[in-house]
N, C-alpha and C positions, 0 to 999 in steps of 0.2 A: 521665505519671502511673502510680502501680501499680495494677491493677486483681488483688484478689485472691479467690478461689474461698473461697467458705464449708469451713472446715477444710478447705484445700486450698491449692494451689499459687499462685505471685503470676507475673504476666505485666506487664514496663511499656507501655504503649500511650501512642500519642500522642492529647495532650487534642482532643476534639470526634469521637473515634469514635465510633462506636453502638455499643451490648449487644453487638449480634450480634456484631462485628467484636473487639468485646473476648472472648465467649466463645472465638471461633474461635484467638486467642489465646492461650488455657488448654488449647486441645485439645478445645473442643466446638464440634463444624461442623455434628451430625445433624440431620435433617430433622425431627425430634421432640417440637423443643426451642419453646413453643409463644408465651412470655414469659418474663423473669427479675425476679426482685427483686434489685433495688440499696439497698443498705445497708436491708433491709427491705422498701423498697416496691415493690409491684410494674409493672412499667412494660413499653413496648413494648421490642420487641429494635434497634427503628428509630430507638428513643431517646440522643441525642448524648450523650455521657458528658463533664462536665467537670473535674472533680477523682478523686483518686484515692477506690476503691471498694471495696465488698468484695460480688460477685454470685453468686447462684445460678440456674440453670437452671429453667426449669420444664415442665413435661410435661404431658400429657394425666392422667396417675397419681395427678398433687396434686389437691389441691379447688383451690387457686387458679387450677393450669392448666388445669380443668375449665370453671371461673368464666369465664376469657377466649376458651376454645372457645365457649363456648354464646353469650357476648354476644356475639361477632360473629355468630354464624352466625343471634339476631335481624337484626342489620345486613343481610345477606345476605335474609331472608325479608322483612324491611320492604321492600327494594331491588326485591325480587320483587312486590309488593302496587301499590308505585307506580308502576312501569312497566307491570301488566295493568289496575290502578285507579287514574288521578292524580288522581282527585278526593279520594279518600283521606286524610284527616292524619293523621298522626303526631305520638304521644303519648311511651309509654315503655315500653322493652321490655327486661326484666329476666332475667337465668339465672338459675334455680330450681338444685335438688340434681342433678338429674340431664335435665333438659329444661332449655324457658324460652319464655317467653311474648313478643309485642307487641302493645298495643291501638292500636287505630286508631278515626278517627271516621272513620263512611262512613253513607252513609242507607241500610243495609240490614244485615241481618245477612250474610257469608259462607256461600254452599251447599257439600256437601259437590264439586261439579262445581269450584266456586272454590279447593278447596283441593288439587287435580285439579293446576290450571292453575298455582298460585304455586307449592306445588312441584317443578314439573317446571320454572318459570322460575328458581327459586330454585339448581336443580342445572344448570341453563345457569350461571349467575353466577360459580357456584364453577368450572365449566368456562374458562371468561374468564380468572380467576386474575387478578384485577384487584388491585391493588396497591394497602394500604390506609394512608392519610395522615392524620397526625394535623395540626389547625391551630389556631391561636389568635387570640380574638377578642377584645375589649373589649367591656363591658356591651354599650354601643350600637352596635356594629358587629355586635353577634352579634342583635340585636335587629333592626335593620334588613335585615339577611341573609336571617332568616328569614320577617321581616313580605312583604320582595319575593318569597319562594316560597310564602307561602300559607300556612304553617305556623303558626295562631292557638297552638293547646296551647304549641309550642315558647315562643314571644313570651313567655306569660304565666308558664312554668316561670323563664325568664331574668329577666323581672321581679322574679321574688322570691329574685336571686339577690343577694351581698351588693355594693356599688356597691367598683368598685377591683379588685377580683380579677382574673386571666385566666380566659376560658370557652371551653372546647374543643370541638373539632368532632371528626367522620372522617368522611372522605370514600372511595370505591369508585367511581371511573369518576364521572359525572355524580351519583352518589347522597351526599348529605351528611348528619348528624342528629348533634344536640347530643350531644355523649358528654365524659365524662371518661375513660374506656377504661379498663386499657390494652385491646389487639385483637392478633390472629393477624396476621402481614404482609403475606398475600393471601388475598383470598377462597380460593384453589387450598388452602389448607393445611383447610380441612374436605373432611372425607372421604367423610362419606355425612350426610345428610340428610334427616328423615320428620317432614312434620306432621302432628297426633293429632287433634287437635276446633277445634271452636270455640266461645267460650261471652260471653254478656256481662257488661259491667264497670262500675261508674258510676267517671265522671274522678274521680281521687285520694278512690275507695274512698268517697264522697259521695253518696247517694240524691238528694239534691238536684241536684248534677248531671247533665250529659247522660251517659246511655247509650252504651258505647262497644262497639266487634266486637275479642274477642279471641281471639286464634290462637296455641294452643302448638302446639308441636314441638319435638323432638330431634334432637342430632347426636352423631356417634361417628366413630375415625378410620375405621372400615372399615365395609361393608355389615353383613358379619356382624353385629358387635356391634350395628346397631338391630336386627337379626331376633333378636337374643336379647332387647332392651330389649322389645321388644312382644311376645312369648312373654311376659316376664313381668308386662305391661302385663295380659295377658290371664290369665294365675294367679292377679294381685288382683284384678280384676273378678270371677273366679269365686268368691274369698275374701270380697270385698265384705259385713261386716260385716251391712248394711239386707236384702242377697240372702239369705245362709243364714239371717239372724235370723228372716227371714218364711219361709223353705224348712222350720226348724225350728221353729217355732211360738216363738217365746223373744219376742221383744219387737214391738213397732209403737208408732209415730207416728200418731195418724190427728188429720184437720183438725177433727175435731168438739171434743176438747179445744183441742189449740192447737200451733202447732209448737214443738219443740224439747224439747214433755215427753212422758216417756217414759210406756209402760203394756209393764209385767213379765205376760209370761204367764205360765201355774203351771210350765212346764220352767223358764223364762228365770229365772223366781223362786227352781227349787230351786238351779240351781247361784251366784244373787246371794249365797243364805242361807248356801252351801259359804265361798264369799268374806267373806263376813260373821265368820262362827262363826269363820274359821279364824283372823282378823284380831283378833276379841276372845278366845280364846285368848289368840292370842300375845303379845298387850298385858297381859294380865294375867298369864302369867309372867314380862316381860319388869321388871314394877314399876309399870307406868301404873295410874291411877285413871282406871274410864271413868264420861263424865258426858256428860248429855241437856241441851240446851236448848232455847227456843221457838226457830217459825218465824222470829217476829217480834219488834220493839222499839220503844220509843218514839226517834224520829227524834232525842232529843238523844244517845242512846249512841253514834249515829253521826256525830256530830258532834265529840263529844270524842275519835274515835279516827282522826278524820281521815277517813273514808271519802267524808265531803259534800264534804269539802273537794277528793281525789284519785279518787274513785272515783264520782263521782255517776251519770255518763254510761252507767254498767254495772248501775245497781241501778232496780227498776223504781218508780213514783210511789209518795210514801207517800200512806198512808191517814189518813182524820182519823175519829175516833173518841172521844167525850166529851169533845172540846176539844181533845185532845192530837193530832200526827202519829204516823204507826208505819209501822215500816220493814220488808218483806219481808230477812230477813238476807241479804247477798251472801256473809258470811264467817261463821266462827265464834269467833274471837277473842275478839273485846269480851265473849260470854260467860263465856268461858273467865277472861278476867283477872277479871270478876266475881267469880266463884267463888274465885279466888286472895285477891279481896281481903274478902272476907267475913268473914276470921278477921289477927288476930293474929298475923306469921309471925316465926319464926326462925331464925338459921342454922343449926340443927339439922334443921328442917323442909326443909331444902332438897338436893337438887333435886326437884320436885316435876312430876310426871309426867300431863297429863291428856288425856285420847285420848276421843275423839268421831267415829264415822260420823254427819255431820250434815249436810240437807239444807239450800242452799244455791240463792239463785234468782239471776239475774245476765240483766238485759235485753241477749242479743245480736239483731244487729240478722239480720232475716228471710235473709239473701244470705249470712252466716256460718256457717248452720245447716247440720249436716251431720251424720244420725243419731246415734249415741252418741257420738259424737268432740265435736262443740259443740251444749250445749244448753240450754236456762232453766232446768231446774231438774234439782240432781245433785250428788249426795249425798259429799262428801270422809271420805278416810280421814286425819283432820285430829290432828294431837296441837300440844300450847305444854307449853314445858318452862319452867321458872322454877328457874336456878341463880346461885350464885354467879357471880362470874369467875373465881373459882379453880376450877371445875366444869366451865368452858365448853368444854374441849378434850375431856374423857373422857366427855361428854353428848355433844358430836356424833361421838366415833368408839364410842361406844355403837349410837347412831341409823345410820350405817355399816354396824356390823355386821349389826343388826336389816333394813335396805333390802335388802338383797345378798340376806340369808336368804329375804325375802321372794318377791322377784325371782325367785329361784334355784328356789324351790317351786314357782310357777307357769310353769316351763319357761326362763326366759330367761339366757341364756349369754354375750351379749355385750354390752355398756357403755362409754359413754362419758360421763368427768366433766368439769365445768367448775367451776371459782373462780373468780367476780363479784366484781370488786371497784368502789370506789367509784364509783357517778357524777357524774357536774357536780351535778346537782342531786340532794341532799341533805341530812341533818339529823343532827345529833350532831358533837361535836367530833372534833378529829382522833386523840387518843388514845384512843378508846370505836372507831374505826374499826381503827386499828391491834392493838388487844388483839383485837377478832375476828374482820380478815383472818390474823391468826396464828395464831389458836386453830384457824379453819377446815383453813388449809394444814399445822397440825401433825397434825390427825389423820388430813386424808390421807396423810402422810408414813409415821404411824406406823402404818398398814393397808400400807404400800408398792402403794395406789395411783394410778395414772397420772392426771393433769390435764391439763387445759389451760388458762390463763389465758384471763381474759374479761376486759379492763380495761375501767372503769367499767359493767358489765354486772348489777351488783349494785341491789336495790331502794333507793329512797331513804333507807329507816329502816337497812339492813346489809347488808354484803354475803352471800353466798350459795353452797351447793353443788346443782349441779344436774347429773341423773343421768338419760341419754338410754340405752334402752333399744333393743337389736336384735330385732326379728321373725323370722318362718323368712324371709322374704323379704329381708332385708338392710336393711329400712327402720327409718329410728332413730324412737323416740317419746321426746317429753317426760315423765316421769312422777314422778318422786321429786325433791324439793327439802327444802333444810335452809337456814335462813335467821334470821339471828341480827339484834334488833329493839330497838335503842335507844329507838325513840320512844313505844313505846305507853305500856312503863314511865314516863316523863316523862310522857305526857300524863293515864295514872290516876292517877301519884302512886302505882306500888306499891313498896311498902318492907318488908324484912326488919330484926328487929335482929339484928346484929353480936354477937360474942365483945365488943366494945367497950360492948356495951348502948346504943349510937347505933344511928339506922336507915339503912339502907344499901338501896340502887337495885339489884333482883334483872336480871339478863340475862334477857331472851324469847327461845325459840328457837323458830321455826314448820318441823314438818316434815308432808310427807306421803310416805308407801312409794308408794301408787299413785297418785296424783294425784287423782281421783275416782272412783268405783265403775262408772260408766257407760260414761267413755272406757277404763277398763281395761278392762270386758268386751266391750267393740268390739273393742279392741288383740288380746286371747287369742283373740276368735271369728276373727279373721285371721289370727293366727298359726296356731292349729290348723287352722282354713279348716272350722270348726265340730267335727270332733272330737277333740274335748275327753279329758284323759287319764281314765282309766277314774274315781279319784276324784273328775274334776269333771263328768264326767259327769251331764245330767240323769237319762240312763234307764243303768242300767248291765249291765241282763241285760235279753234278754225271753224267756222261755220259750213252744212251741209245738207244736200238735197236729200230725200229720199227717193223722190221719181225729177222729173223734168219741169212737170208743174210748177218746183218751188226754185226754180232758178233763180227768175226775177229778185223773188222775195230775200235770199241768201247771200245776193251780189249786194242787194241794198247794204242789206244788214253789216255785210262787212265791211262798206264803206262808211258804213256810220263809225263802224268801230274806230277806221283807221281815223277819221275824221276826228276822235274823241283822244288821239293821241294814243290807241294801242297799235300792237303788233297782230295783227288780225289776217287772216287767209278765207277763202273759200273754196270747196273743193266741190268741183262740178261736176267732178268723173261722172262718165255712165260707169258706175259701181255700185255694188249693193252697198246698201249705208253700213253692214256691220265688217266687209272690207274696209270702209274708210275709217268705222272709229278703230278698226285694230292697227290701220296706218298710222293714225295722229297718236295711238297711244305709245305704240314704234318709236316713236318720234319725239316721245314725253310731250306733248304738248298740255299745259294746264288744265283748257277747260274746251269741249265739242258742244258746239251747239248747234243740235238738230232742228231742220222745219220738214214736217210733212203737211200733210192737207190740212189737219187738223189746227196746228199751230199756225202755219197761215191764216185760216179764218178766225184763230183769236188773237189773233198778233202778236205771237209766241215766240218762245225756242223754249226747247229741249237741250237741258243741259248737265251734262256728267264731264265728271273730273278725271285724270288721267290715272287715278286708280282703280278704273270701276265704278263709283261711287254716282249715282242720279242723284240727283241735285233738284230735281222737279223741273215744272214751266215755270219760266221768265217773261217779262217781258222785256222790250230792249232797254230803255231806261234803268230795269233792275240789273239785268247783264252789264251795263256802264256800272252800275253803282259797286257791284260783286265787283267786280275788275279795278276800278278804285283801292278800295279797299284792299284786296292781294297785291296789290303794284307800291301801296305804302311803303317805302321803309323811313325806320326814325331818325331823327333830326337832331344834330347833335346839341348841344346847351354851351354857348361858348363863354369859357371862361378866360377874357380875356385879361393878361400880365402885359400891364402897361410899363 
């Protein structure tokens, strides 16, 4: 059979080699190489080859080769668990981005003394270099297997597996667990080894369920690379959104409201307002009509938009009130289409632009909650576009442009896109699906930017562009989304008239720049690790005495600031002045500007930056001008599609 290298060389082999023996083949024999995909899928290297193929290598570098590093090296720490605990079961233990987890059920939680011990048997294992086999079972055989080891979770995962399939196992020396894999060829091929915490789980993510002990940890091919993973393990912790938010006074959580909602302190507040103002600006040059809705609704709007029907489980009880139900809003849509449908549209009228920062409540469940990142209530930077379909390409590479710009203001440099396209389950014909999978992929085309396909990844009602943002730390966030909505049109019945004087079915498009206002300003207070660039700054100067003498002079001074439109403070303390700058620096404040005798009688400041940095004598004029200039950001260049 020919076995050929993706854009690369063909080698014939004889039918029922393995991967490995087929790469080796081609001229790939390195130790590196950790799985390959065959005609796409990815498989072990162990894997018999029976017709001719077309394979690729895979390494530690890919996500995929990452993906089969981390699940075995689960296999390897479960393998660890049972041998120091066999009372232990086993559940399911998954790679994450860059770690990976397995829960186990055990009658106690694991101490950190316990996580001492599995990993130190866990780097025995890998020392073993035990040779790892994949096997195949029949429903009942794989069920009976596991019922004589004890294994209940396994049993009942296989029970609801589909009846006729094969079900695979892998095995490590005596150690076996349910796996579809694929897996590394021997334990020996992880490198180094480190588990992080421990935390609990209910079986498949179920309150109702039993309580399960679960243990991540990480692997890399060399020592080194975990001692860089936990260095930066330890840079987010210090970044830790919930830590500097309370370090800086900016927001809290406290149990006496309720978890999940937020309380804005007055900093936390002025830089939400910065966020705020800048967003309703830019919408309003941009062409958007911005427009307010209630909290709340009578429970049938949300019935007719589908949400009882698809989203019930997320929105919290309604209320009965003079007869009627009424529904805390989870979205802001059904609004929105209201307002569209109010009036008499035409194609002339259209596209029609209307952007709403609006609070939104959504019952997540207590174990999901995780300061600003997941919460009940939180406020989206929410816009519905209503165009034609001759509109629908040059409306989302509009919306594009507007995202990036956004993006790009608030510091962030690097991105990654996806196009969702259809899934199993959905609504609208196949021709409403096809007009705005193309519309979507023409505009990324015509921006020349990079995608990646997401098949079937798209919402029920269209498919979708979704746009994952980098941090300073390399970690991607969910935030921007464009998403094009067949169904709601069909379920209000909204309609424009035509050049043809008939009414015609307008396209929905739902997008948001930052996803919601909350998890954005979690994302930035990490990314900056709280200081914020000088325009977003809450506090942006704080001016200060050195003795009492320069009170006067300090109190001015800051009032000029504040007068010139900054965020200015003075700080009067009887303190020693190098108390106060290690306060404001506490406090990331931009820039301290000192007066002592000196700078009084030239009519100075003294001025350093929040890193340390002296900056020299100012005068106050020059201080406005410096401040000017850090408070800039750019201005977008609109190109406006008429």
């Amino acid at each position: 059979m020919k076995i050929s290298l993706k854009d690369g060389p063909t080698a014939d082999v004889p039918v029922g080699k393995t991967v490995e023996a087929a790469l080796s083949a081609l001229g790939f024999a390195d130790q590196d190489i950790v799985a390959a995909k065959v005609d796409g899928a990815v498989v072990d290297l162990s894997r018999p080859l029976s017709s001719s193929s077309t394979v690729e290598p895979l390494r530690f570098n890919s996500a995929e080769g990452r993906e089969v590093y981390r699940h075995s090296s689960t296999h390897i720490m479960a393998q660890a668990v049972k041998e120091l605990f066999p009372t232990a079961q086993l559940t399911i233990g998954p790679a994450l981005e860059d770690s990976f987890y397995y829960d186990f059920a055990y009658d106690r939680p694991f101490t950190p003394e316990d996580l001492e011990k599995i990993e130190a048997r866990a780097s025995e294992i890998i020392a073993r270099n035990l040779t790892i086999t994949r096997r195949e079972f029949s429903k009942q055989e794989a069920i009976d297997f596991f019922q004589a080891r004890g294994e209940q979770y396994k049993v009942e995962l296989i029970q609801g597996f589909p009846d006729g399939e094969p079900i695979t196992a892998y095995s490590q020396g005596d150690f076996v667990d349910l796996c579809r894999g694929p897996h590394l060829p021997t334990t020996g091929s992880v490198g180094a080894i480190k588990l992080l915490n421990t935390a609990g789980a209910y079986w498949r993510g179920d309150e109702r369920n039993p309580m399960l002990q679960r243990i991540y940890g990480t692997s890399f091919p060399t020592k080194a690379e975990v001692d860089a993973y936990l260095a930066r393990l330890e840079e987010i912790k210090r970044r830790d959104h919930r830590k500097v938010g309370k370090e800086l006074d900016l927001i809290s959580i406290q149990d006496e409201i309720g978890p999940g909602l937020v309380l804005w302190h007055p900093k936390g507040a002025a830089v939400r307002l910065l966020i705020e103002n800048f967003w309703r600006e830019q919408h309003i040059r941009d062409g958007y009509d911005l427009v307010y809705s209630p909290h709340t609704a009578r429970l049938d709007l949300w019935k007719t938009s589908g949400h009882v029907d698809y989203y019930r489980e997320n929105m919290f009880p309604a209320m009965k009130l003079e007869g009627s139900e009424y529904q805390l809003k989870p979205m802001n849509c059904p609004y929105h289409i209201m307002i569209y449908q109010s009036h008499l549209r035409s194609y002339r009228d259209l596209p029609i632009r209307y952007g709403e920062l609006g609070t939104v409540y959504r019952y997540e469940r207590t174990g999901v909650l995780h300061g600003l990142m997941r919460v009940r209530g939180f406020t989206q930077d929410d816009a519905h576009l209503f165009c034609r379909p001759d509109q629908m390409e040059s409306e989302v590479s509009r919306v594009l442009d507007f995202t990036f710009f956004v993006l790009q203001t608030f510091g962030f440099q690097e991105f990654e896109v996806f196009l969702s396209t259809r899934p199993k389950e959905s609504v609208g014909g196949d021709e409403h699906w096809t007009l705005a999978t193309s519309a979507l992929e023409a505009a990324l085309k015509s921006r020349n930017i990079a995608f990646h396909l997401d098949p079937g990844g798209g919402a029920f009602y269209g498919p979708k562009i979704d746009i994952k943002i980098k941090d300073a730390l390399g970690r991607s966030w969910q935030c921007s989304t464009v998403q094009v909505d067949f169904n709601n049109p069909e379920r209000f019945e909204l309609s424009y008239i035509g050049e043809d004087g008939k009414a015609h079915r307008p396209i929905m498009i739902h997008r948001a720049l930052m996803g919601s206002i909350e998890r954005f300003f979690g994302i930035l207070i990490e990314h900056y690790g709280g200081a914020f660039p000088t325009w977003l700054a809450p506090v942006q100067a704080v001016v200060m005495n050195i003795t009492d003498q320069q009170e006067e002079y300090v109190a001015a001074a800051a009032t000029r600031l504040k007068a010139a439109a900054f965020r200015a403070e003075a700080d009067l303390r009887n303190e020693k002045i190098g108390f106060k700058i290690r306060e404001a620096e506490k406090a990331k404040v931009p820039f301290m500007l000192v007066a002592g005798k000196r700078e009084v009688e030239n009519g100075t400041l003294s001025v350093r930056g929040r890193s340390g940095s002296n900056l020299g004598t100012m005068t106050l004029d020059q201080v406005v001008a410096l401040l000017q200039t850090e408070t800039t950001h750019p201005q977008r260049e609109l190109q406006l599609t008429l």
